[in-house]
C-alpha positions in Angstrom: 102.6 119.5 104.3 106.3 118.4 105.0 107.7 119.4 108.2 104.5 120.4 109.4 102.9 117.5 109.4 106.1 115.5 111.2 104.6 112.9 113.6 107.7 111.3 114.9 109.3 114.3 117.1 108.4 114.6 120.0 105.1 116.8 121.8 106.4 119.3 124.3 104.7 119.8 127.1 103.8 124.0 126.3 103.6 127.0 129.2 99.9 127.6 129.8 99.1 131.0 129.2 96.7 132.5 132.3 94.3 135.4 131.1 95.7 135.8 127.9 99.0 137.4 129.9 103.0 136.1 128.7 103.9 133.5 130.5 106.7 133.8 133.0 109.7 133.6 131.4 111.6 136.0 129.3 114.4 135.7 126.7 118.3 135.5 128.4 120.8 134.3 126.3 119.1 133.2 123.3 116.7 130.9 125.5 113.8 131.4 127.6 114.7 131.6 131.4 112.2 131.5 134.0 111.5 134.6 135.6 108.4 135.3 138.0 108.8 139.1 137.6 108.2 138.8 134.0 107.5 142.3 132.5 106.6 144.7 135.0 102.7 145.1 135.1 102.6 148.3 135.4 103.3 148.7 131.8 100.5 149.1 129.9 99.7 146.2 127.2 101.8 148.6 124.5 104.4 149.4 126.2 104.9 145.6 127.2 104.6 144.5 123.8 107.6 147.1 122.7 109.3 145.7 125.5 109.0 141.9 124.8 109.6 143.0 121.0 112.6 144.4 121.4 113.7 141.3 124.0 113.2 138.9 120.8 115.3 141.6 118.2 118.5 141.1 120.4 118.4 137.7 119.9 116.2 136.3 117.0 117.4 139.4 114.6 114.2 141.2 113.4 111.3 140.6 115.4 108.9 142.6 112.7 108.4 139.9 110.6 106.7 137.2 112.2 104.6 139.9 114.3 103.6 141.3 111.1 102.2 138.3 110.0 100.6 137.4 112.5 99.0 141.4 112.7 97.9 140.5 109.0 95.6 137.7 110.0 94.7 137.8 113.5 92.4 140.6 113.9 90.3 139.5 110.5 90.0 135.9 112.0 89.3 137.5 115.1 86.5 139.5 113.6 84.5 136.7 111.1 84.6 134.3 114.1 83.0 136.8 116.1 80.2 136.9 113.3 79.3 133.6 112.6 75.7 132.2 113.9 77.5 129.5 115.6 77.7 128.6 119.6 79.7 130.6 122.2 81.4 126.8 122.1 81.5 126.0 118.5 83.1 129.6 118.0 85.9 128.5 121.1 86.8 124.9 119.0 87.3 127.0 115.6 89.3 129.3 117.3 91.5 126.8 118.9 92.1 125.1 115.7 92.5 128.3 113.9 95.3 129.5 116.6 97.0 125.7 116.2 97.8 125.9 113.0 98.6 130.2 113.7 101.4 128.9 115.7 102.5 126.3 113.6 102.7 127.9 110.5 104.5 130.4 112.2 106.8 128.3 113.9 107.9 126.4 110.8 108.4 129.4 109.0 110.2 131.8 111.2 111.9 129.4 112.5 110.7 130.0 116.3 110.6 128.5 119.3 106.9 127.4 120.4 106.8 129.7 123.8 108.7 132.2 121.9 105.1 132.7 119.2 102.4 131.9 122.4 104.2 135.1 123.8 103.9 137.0 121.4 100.8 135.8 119.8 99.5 136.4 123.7 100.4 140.1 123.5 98.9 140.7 120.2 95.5 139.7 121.0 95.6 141.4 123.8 96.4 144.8 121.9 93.8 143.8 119.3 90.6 143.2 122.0 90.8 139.4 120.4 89.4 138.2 122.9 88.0 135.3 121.5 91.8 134.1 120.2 93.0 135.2 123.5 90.7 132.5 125.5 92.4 129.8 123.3 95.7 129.9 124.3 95.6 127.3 127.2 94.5 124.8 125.3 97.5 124.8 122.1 98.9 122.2 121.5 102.5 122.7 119.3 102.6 120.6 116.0 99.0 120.8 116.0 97.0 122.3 113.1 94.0 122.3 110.8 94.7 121.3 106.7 92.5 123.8 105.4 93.6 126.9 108.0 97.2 126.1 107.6 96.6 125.9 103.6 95.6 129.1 103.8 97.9 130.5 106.1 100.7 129.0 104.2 99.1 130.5 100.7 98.9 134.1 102.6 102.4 133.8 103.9 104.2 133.2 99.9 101.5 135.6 98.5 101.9 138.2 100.5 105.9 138.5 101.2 105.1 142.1 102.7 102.3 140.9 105.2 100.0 143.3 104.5 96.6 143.9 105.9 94.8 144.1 102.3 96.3 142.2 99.3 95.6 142.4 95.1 93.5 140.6 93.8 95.8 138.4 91.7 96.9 137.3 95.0 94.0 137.0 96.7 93.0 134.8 93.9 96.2 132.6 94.6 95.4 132.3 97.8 91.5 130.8 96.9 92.9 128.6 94.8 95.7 127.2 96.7 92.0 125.3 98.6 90.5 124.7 94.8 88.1 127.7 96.1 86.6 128.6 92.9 85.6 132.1 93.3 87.1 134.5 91.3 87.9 138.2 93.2 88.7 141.6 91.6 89.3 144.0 94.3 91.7 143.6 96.7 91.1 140.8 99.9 91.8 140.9 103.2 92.3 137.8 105.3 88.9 138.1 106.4 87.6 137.8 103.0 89.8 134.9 102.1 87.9 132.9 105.6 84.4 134.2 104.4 85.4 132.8 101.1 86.1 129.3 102.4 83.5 129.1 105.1 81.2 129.7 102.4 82.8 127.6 99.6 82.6 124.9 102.3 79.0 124.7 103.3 77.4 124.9 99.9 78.0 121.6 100.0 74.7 120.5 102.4 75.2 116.9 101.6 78.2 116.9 103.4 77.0 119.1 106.2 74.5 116.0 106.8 76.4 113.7 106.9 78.6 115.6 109.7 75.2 116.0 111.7 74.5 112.4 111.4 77.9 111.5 113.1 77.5 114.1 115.8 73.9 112.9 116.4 72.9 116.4 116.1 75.3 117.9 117.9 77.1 120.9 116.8 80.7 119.5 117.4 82.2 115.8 117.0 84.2 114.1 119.3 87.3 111.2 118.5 85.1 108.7 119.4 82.6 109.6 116.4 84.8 110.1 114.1 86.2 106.9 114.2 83.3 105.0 114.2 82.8 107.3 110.8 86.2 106.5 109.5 85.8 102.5 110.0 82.2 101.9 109.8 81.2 104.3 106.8 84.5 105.3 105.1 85.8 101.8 105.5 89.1 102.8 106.4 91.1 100.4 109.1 92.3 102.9 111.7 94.6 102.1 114.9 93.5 104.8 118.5 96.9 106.1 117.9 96.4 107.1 113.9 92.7 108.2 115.0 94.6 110.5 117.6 97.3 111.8 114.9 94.4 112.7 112.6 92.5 114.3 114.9 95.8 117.2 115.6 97.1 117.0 112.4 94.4 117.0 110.0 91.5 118.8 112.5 93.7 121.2 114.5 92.8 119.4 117.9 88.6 120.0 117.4 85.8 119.1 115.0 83.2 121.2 113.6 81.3 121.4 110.6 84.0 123.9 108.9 87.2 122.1 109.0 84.9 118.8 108.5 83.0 119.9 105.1 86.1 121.0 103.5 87.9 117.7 104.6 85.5 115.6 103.4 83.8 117.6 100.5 87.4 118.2 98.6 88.7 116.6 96.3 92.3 117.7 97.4 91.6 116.3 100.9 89.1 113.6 100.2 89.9 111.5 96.8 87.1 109.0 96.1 90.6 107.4 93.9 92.9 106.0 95.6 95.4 108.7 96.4 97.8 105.8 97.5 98.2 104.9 93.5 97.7 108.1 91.9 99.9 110.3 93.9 102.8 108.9 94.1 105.2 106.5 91.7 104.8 102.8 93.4 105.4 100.5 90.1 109.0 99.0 89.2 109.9 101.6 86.7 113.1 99.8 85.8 112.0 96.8 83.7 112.1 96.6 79.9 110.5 99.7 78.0 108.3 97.1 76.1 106.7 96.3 79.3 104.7 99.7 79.8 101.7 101.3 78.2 102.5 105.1 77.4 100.3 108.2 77.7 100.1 109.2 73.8 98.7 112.1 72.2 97.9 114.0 69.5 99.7 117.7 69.3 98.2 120.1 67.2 98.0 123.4 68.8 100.0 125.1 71.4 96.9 124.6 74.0 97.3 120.3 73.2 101.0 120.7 73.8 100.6 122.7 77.2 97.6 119.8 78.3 100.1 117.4 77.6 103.0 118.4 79.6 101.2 119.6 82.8 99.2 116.6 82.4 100.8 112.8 82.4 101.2 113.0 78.7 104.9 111.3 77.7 104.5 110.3 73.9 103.7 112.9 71.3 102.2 112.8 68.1 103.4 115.0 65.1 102.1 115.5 62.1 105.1 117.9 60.5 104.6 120.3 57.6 105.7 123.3 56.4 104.2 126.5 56.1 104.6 129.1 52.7 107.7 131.5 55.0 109.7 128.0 55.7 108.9 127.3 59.1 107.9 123.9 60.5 104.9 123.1 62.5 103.1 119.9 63.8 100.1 120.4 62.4 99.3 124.4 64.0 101.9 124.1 66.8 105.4 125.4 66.2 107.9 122.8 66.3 110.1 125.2 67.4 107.9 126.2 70.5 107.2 122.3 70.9 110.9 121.7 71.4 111.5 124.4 74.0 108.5 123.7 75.7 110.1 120.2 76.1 113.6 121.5 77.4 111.6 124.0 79.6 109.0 122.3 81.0 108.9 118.6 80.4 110.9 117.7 83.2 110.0 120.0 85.9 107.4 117.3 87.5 108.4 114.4 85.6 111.5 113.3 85.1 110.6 109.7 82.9 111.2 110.0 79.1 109.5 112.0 76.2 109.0 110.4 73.4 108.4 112.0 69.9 106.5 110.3 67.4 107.0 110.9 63.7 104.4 108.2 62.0 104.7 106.7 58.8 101.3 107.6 57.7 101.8 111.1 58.4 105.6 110.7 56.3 107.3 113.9 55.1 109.6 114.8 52.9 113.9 113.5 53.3 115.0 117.1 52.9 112.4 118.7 55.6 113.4 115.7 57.9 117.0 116.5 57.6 115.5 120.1 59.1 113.7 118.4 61.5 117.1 116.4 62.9 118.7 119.9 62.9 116.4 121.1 65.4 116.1 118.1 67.4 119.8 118.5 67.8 120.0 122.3 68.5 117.1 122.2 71.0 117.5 119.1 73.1 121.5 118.4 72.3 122.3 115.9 74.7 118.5 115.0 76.0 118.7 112.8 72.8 118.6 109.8 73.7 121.0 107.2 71.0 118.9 104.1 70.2 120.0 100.9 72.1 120.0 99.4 68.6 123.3 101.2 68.1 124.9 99.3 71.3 123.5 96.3 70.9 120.9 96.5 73.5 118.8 93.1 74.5 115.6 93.1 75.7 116.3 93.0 79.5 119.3 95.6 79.1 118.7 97.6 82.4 119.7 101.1 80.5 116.5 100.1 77.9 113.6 101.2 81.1 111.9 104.4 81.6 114.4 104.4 84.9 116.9 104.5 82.7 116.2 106.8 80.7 114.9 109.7 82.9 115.3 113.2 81.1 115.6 112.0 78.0 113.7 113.0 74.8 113.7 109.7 72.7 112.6 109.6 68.7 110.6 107.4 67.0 110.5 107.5 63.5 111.1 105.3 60.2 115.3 104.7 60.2 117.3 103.9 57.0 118.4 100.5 56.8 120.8 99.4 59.8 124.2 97.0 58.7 125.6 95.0 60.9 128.3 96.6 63.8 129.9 95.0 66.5 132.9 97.7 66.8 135.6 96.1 67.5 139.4 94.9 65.5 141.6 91.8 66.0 144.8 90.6 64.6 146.2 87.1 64.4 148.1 85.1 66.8 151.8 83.6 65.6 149.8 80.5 64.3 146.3 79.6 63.1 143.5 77.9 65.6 145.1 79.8 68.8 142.7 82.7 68.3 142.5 86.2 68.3 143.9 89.4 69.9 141.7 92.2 70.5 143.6 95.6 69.5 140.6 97.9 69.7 137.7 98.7 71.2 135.6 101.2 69.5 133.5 104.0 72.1 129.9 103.4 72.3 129.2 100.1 70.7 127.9 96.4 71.1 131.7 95.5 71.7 132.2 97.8 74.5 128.6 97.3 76.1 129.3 93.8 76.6 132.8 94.4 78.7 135.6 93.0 75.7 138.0 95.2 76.5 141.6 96.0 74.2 144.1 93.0 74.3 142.0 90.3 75.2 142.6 86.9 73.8 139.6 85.5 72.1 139.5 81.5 71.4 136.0 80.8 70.6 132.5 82.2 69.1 129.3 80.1 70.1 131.3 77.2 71.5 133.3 76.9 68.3 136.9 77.4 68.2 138.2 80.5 66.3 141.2 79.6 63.5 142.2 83.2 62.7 140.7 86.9 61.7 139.9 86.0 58.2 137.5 82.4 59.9 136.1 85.2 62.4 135.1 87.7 60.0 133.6 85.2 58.2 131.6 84.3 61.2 130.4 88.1 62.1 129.2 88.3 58.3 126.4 85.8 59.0 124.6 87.5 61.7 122.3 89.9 61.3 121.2 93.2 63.4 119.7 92.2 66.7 121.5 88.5 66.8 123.6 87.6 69.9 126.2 85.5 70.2 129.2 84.6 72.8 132.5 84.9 72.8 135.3 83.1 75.4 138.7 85.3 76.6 141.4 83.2 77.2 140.9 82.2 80.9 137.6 84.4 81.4 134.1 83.4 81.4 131.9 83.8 78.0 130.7 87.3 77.5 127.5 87.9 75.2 127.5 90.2 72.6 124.3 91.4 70.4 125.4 92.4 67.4 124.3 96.3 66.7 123.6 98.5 63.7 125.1 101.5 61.9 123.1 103.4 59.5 123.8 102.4 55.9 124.2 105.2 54.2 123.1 103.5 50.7 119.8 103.8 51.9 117.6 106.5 50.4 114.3 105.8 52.0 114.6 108.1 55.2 117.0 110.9 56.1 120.5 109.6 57.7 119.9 112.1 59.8 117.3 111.7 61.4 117.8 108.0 61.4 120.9 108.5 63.5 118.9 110.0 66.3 116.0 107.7 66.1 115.5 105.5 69.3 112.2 103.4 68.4 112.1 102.6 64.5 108.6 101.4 62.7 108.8 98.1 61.0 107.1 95.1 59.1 107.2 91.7 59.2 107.0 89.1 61.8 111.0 89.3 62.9 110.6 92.3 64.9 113.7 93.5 66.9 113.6 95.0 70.2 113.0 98.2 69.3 110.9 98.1 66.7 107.4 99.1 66.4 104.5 97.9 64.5 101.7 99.1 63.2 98.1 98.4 64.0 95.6 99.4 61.6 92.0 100.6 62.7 91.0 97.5 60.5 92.9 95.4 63.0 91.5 96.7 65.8 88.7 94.1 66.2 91.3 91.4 66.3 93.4 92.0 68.9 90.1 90.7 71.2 92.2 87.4 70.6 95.6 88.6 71.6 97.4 88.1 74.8 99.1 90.4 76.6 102.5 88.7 76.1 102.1 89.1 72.3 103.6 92.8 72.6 106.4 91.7 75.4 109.3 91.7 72.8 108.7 94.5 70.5 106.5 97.6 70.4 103.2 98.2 69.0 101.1 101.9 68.0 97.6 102.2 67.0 95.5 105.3 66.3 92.2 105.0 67.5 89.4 106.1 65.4 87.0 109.2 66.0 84.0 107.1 66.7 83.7 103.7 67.9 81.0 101.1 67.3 80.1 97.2 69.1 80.1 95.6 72.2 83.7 96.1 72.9 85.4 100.2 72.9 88.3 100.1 70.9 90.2 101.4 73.8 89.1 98.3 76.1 90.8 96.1 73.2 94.2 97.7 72.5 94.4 97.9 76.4 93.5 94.7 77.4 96.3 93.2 74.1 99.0 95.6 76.0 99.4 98.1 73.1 102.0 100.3 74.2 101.2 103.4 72.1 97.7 103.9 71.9 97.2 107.0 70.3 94.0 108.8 71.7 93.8 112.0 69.5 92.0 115.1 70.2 88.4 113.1 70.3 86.3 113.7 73.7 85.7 110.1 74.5 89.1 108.9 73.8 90.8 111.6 76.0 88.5 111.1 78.5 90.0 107.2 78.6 93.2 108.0 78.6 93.0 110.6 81.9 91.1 107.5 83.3 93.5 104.8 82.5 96.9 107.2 83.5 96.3 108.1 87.1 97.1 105.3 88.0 101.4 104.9 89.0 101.6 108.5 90.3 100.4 110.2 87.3 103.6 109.5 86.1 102.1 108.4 82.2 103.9 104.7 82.2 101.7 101.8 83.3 103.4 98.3 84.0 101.9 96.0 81.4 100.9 93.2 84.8 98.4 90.6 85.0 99.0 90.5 88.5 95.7 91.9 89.3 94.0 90.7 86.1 92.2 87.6 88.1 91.0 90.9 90.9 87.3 91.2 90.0 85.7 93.7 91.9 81.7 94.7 92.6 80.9 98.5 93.3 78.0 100.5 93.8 78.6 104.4 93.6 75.9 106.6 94.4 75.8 110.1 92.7 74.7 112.6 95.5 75.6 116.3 94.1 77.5 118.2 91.7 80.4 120.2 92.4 80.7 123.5 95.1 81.9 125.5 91.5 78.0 125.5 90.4 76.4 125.4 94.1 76.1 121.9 94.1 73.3 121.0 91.7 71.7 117.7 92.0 71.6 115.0 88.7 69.4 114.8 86.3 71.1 112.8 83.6 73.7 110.6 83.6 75.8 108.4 81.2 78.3 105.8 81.1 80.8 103.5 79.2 82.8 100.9 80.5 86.4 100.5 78.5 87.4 96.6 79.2 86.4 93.8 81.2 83.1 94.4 83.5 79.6 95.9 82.7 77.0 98.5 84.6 74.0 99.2 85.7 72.6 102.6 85.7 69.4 103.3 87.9 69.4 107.1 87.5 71.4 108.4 90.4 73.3 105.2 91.1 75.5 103.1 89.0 76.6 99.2 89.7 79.7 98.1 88.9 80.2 94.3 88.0 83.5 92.2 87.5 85.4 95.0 86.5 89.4 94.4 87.1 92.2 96.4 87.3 92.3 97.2 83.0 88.8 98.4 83.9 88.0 102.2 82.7 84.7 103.7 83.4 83.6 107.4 81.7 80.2 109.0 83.1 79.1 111.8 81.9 76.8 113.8 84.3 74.2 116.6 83.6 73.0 118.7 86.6 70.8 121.2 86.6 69.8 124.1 89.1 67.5 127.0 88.8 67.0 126.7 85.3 70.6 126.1 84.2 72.4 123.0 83.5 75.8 121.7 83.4 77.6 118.7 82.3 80.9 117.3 84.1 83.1 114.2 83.0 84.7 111.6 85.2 86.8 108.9 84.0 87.7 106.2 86.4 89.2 102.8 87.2 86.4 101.1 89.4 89.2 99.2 91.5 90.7 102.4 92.6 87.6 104.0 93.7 87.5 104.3 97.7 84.2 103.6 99.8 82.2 106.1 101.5 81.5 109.9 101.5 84.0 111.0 98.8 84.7 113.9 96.5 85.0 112.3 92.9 87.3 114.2 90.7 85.8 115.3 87.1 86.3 117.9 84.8 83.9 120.1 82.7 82.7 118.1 79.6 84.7 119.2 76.8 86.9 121.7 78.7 90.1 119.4 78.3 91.7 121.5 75.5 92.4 123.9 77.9 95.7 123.9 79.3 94.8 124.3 82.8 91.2 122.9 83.2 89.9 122.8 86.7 89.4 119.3 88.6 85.5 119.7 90.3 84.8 116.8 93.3 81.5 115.3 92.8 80.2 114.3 95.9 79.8 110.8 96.1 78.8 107.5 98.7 80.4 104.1 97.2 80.3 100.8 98.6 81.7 97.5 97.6 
């Protein structure tokens, strides 16, 4: 929440509020000055608030803002808390926490002083008859405020720029889904409606709503003392008096009751049964060699897999390019055109590490309609191309060759032409043979000027042998092949290494010159791969790589397409991930996209995954115990459930509760889970890595089965208990 949640400055000590009357003090100067004779009291509670309004306009510019905010949501707060079935004292703590994060909201967005809003936030209530707000006012605390209040304050505030009492529906449903409330309105809300909404989204969830009742011990409120005993005991979380405190005014408002606590706990916004440490935010070196990271790959053929992919963690995409009868080109039914400016639009906006394009051999097109594609690549993204390091020279642990690196940048890989040798640099002879070599140019851009030789330097020796003249060096150079290093001494300088780089020989008919100029990662045979080249691995092969290491692929890159259906004790995903396949391609089958969301939320979401056996020897045990479906269909309970485990570890599923054994870190788990209510039944999808999964009462994210070609499919918490 940003400033609003700042924990560092700090709490002011606040004027208490008596009877719901302004404090005694009044604005002078820009600051408020104590003053016992504080608005005559004769005025009536109108004529006071005019009075105290136009006191703030002569110094904070237009007081009508913030006071038509606050008119917007107070007297429909006012109202449903007066309604509910709770306690005279339940309604008091929701109040307070309601008028916490009021005030804070409004503090941080008006830019007002904290006595400045108790004022008039003190008057308004008054004028409204709130008197259930009113009575809360001794008791705020500033920087206090409830997560799900202040979400929706905040939502109501950018949604509704004009404060008004009754809003459209298009932002009313903003609003609902700013909490991942997954009602859906058509006439126009008030902020009422919007608190109904939630207090009613939240306790559908009567799992969650025993759980509260079993910390409280009944009770209708919980106090700090319970709720840390729930937080270490059940949720297993180590927490100091001082964070316990912190939570209790920043994420609760200053009070507990079954409102703020249901949605805390039953949300998957709030309440992540995975790890939100490693899935929200980037924590993995991103700055080691590209060869070392596995690569969120997928298949594009429709505009809908395109927009998945880019709001998702997708970062390598798969084309399949052809031509349609009026000339255009497409990847398969997507534009290519669209593709590209989707890129340039949109690819960037959340995640700034690389795109790659992937143009395979087995899906190979013609030379002339891959000269068209290079056109377009270069039109579109211009300079977002990103040059292959093969044209410098690059080495393996070149620090520009990382996803760091290489951030906004759309890189190619495709089959290139043949590559000659290129250093890029010129020499001329010395007044007598065996003294050396001047350097008299350096050329932009190459291996020569990557490695620092730099115009006039004197060279006396290659490899530790001494150079006789141009015509022994040259001779020298026309041994080594693309990729090769070698050093070279300056007259009184250290050795500098140089890896000799590659031009695009343009005798080569086999691919497009074009294209093969802008490609960054080049497929190739053999055994002598190169550091960006990329092999191959058939669905024949697949079996196989149970034997490889995951230092096999550390040096070059390797791409495999997995097949539609899988067969055996060991998932074809499991394999290529455990071998450290970089590319592993999942295309547009259920299972295999239900893998790769699994295996990619890990690092932030960012789509790289550091290739480390760090945690490979990290075994872990974990039971998880299914206890209802998501709020979205009224929180059904189970009746079927199925799982796969993708790698290392096996299960054990007892109907409503799955066991977890030796799984590790490469560990992905799919369940699919059927509930069914009243007569209907629905299946949801979760794809997991067991390790990350947190114990306790958690909300597990999942996603409709079979709902993930749609651009923007929903995320549903299942509720869940898991213990290691």
């Amino acid at each position: 929440m940003g400033c609003l949640n700042s924990k560092s400055v700090s709490r002011r000590q606040k004027e208490r509020l008596k009877d719901g009357k302004l404090p005694e003090s009044t604005v002078k100067n820009g600051t408020l000055k104590k003053d016992p004779k504080n608005l005559a009291a004769s005025l009536t509670n109108e004529e006071s608030l005019v009075q105290y309004n136009s006191s703030l306009t002569n110094h904070h510019g237009s007081s009508n803002c913030f006071e038509q905010f606050l008119r917007s949501v107070l007297e429909g707060a006012e109202t449903l808390f007066c309604s509910l079935p709770d306690s005279q004292a339940v309604k008091k703590v929701i109040a307070l926490t309601f008028m916490n994060s009021c005030v804070e909201v409004t503090r941080t967005k008006f830019r007002l002083k904290f006595d400045v809003i108790i004022g008039m936030v003190g008057k308004l209530t008054q004028c409204l008859n709130s008197n259930l707000l009113n009575g809360s006012l001794d008791d705020l605390e500033e920087r206090t405020m409830d997560d799900s209040f202040s979400r929706i304050l905040l939502a109501w505030y950018v949604k509704n720029p004009t404060f008004d009492k009754v809003i459209s529906p298009e932002a009313g449903q903003a609003v609902l889904d700013t909490l991942y409330i997954r009602y859906t309105t058509t006439k126009p809300v008030t902020f009422e409606d919007i608190l109904r909404f939630q207090f009613h989204w939240v306790l559908l969830n009567q799992a969650a709503l025993e759980v509260y009742y079993d910390i409280s011990k009944g009770k209708d409120l919980v106090t700090i003392k319970q709720l840390g005993h729930f937080l270490r005991e059940v949720q297993c979380v180590e927490t100091t008096d001082h964070q316990l405190m912190e939570k209790f005014k920043f994420r609760f408002g200053g009070g507990i009751h079954k409102y703020n606590f249901t949605s805390y706990n039953g949300s998957v916004l709030t309440n992540n049964a995975v790890d939100p440490a490693r899935t929200s935010d980037i924590w993995q070196d991103m700055t080691q060699s590209f060869t070392h990271y596995m690569i969120n790959c997928a298949c594009i053929k429709t505009e809908n897999d395109l927009k998945r992919f880019i709001n998702g963690s997708g970062r390598a995409l798969v084309l399949n390019i052809k031509k349609d009868d009026n000339g255009a080109i497409y990847s398969e039914h997507c534009p290519l055109q669209s593709l590209l400016d989707c890129i340039k639009k949109n690819a960037f906006t959340t995640n700034a590490y690389p795109i790659i394009l992937c143009f395979l051999p087995s899906a190979a097109f013609s030379i002339e309609l891959q000269d068209e594609v290079s056109v377009l690549l270069n039109n579109t993204l211009g300079p977002m191309l990103a040059k292959g390091p093969i044209f410098e020279g690059a080495i393996i642990n070149d620090p520009k060759f990382s996803p760091s690196a290489l951030r906004k940048k759309v890189l190619v890989m495709a089959t290139q032409c043949a590559l000659k040798p290129f250093i890029g640099f010129m020499v001329a002879d010395m007044h007598k043979d065996g003294l050396g070599v001047r350097v008299t140019h350096v050329m932009e851009g190459t291996p020569a000027t990557k490695s620092g030789l730099l115009k006039d330097d004197w060279l006396t020796h290659i490899n530790n042998m001494p150079i006789k003249n141009k015509k022994h060096l040259r001779e020298y150079l026309m041994n080594l092949k693309v990729g090769e290093d070698f050093t070279i001494k300056r007259e009184s300088l250290d050795e500098i290494k140089i890896v000799v780089g590659g031009i695009v020989d343009s005798d080569d008919t086999s691919a497009s010159l074009e294209l093969s100029a802008v490609t960054f990662f080049r497929f190739a045979s053999g055994k002598d791969y190169k550091t960006c080249d990329v092999e191959m691995i058939g669905v024949d092969k697949i079996p196989s790589l149970q034997h490889k290491t995951r230092d096999v692929f550390l040096d070059h890159f390797a791409f495999v397409s997995l097949p539609k259906a899988s067969s055996g004790a060991f998932t074809p995903e499991g394999l290529c991930s455990n071998a450290g396949i970089q590319f592993i391609s999942v295309g547009n089958a259920e299972a295999s996209i239900a893998w790769s969301i699994g295996r990619f939320t890990d690092n932030g979401q960012c789509g790289y995954l550091l290739k480390t056996d760090a945690d490979a020897n990290t075994t872990t045990d974990l039971t998880m115990k299914i206890i209802c479906g998501p709020r979205s269909v009224n929180c059904p309970a189970l009746s079927e459930m199925s799982v796969v485990v993708h790698g290392n570890g096996s299960v054990r599923n007892a109907g409503k509760q799955l066991t977890f054994t030796a799984t590790n870190v490469r560990t992905i788990v799919v369940v699919k889970m059927l509930f069914a209510k009243d007569g209907v039944e629905r299946s949801f999808t979760s794809s997991f890595c067991p390790l990350l999964i947190r114990p306790g009462y958690r909300a597990l994210p999942s996603f409709t089965t079979g709902d993930k070609s749609h651009p923007q499919s929903q995320v549903h918490g299942i509720y869940v208990f898991s213990k290691r």
